[in-house]
C-alpha positions as CSV (number, residue, x, y, z in Angstrom):
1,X,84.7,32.5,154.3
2,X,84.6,36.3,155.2
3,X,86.0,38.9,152.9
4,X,89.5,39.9,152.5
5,X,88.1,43.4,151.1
6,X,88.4,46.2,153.3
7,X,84.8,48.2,151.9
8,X,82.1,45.2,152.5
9,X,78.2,46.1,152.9
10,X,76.9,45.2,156.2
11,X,76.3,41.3,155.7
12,X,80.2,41.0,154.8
13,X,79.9,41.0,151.2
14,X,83.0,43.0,149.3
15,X,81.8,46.2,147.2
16,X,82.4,45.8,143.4
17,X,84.7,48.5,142.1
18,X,82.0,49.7,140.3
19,X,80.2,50.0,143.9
20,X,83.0,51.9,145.5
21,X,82.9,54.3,141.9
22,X,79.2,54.8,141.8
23,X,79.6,55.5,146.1
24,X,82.6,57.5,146.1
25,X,81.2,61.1,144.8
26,X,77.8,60.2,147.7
27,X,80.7,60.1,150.6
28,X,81.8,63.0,149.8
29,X,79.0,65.0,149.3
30,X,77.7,63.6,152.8
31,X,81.0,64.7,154.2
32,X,81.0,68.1,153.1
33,X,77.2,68.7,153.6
34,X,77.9,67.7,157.7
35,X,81.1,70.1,157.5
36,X,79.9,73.2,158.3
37,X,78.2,71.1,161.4
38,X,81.6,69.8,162.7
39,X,83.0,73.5,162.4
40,X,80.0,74.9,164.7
41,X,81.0,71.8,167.1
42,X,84.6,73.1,167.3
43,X,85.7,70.2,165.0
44,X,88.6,71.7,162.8
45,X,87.6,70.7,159.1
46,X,87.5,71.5,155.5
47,X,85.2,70.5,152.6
48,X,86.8,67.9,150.3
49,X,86.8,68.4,146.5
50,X,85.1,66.5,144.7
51,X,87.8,63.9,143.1
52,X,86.9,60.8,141.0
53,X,88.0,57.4,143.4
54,X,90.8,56.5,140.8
55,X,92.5,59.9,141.7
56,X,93.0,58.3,145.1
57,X,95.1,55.7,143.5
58,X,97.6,58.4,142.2
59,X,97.0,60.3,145.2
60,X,98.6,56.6,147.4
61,X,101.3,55.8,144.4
62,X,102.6,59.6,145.2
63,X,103.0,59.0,148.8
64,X,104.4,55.8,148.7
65,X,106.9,57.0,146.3
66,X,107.5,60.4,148.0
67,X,108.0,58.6,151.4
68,X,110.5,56.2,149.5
69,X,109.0,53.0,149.0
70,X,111.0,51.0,146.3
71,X,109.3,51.8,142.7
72,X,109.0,47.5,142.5
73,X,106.6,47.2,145.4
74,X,104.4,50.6,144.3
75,X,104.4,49.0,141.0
76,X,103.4,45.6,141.9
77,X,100.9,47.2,144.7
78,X,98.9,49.1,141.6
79,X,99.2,45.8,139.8
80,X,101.1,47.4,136.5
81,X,102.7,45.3,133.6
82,X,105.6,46.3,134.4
83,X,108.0,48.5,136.2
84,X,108.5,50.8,133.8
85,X,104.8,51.6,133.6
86,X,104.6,52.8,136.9
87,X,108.2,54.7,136.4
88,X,107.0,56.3,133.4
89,X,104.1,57.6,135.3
90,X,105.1,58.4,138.4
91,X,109.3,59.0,137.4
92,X,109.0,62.3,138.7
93,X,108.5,61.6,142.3
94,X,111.6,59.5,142.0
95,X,113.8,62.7,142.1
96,X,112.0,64.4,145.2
97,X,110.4,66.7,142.8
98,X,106.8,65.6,143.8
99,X,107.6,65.0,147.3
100,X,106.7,68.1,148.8
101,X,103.5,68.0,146.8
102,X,102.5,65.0,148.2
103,X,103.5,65.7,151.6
104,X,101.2,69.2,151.4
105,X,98.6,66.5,149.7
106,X,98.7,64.4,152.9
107,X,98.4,67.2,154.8
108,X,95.4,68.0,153.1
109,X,93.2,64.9,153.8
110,X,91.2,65.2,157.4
111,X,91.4,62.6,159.8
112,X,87.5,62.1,160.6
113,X,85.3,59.5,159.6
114,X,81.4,59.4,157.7
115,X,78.9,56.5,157.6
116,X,77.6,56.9,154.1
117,X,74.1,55.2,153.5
């Protein structure tokens, strides 16, 4: 039965979440190292910091939230205990405080893909 995973290896198997962790900081490097290529091309683009792949999760949680999705479903989508977990984290974005930050976060993330070895 083929994966339900959306990062598999090349015969279909899923990556660990240790796989995408170890592979994450390699993307980006690879990313940023063909950069200044894409720029020479014409290709608009920016090198990417270099975040840990759990920062992504915050990164998604603050959208959702700043684009109004129901605090239940982000909750249940990062798989906390409970909703007050995920309100006690993420409470702030509830008031449209972090909204704009996300939105300029969003903004921030280029639209381009990289095959990573």
């Amino acid at each position: 039965m083929p994966s339900t995973s959306r990062l598999t290896w090349q015969d279909g198997r899923p990556f660990s979440p240790e796989d995408v962790t170890r592979r994450f900081p390699r993307a980006i490097r690879t990313y940023n190292a063909e950069a200044p290529e894409a720029t020479r091309k014409g290709t608009t683009t920016s090198p990417l910091p270099l975040v840990r792949f759990h920062d992504l999760r915050h990164l998604q949680a603050s959208l959702m939230l700043a684009a109004g999705v129901p605090l239940a479903l982000v909750s249940k989508r990062l798989g906390h205990s409970s909703v007050q977990v995920t309100s006690d984290t993420y409470g702030h974005f509830l008031d449209g405080v972090g909204a704009q930050a996300a939105t300029a976060a969003a903004a921030l993330i280029p639209r381009r893909s990289v095959d990573v070895p």
